[in-house]
N, C-alpha and C positions, 0 to 999 in steps of 0.2 A: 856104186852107192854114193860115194865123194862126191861125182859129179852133181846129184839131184841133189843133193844137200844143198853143195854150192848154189845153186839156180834156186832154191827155194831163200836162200839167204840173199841174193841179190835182188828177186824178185822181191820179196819184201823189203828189202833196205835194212835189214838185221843187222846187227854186232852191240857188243854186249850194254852199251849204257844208250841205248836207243830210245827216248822218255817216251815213245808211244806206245815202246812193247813192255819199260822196267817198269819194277816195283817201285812206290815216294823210298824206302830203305835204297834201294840201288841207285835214284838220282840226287839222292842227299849224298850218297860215299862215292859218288863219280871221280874220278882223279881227276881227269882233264875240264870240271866246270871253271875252273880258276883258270887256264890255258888259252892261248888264242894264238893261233899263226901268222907272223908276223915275216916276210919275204922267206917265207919255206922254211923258218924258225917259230919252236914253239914255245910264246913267253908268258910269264905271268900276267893275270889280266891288270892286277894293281901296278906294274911298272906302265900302263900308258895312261895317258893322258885323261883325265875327266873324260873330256865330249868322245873317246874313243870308247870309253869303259862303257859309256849311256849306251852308244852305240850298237854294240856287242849285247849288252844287255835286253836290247829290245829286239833284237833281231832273236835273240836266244826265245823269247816271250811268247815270238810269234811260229819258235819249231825253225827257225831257219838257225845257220850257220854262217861267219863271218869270217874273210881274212883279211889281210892289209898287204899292200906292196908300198913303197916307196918310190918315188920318180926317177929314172935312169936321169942325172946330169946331163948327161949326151942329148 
């Protein structure tokens, strides 16, 4: 019974603050709306940069998701 759950959760794209499946009360109390991953760190969105935050913001807008890498020096 796990299994088909599991496959019914992937197949949809489920987990819990999903804005296509939650309630406006569940994506107003989201934890992670203010978070954004930054080199496999997750930090607040208000420590980067303006054009990073618009960013992030618009891609949120349009259902997509956002990370950031840094440039290896090397």
């Amino acid at each position: 019974m796990t299994n088909k759950a599991a496959e019914i959760k992937k197949m949809f794209n489920l987990w819990y603050y999903n804005s296509e499946f939650s309630t406006g009360h569940m994506q107003e109390n989201d934890p992670f709306s203010d978070l954004v991953m930054v080199d496999d760190l997750m930090l607040p969105l208000n420590s980067l940069p303006e054009y990073m935050q618009t960013i992030v913001k618009e891609a949120r807008a349009q259902g997509k998701e956002i990370a950031f890498t840094s440039e290896d020096p090397e």
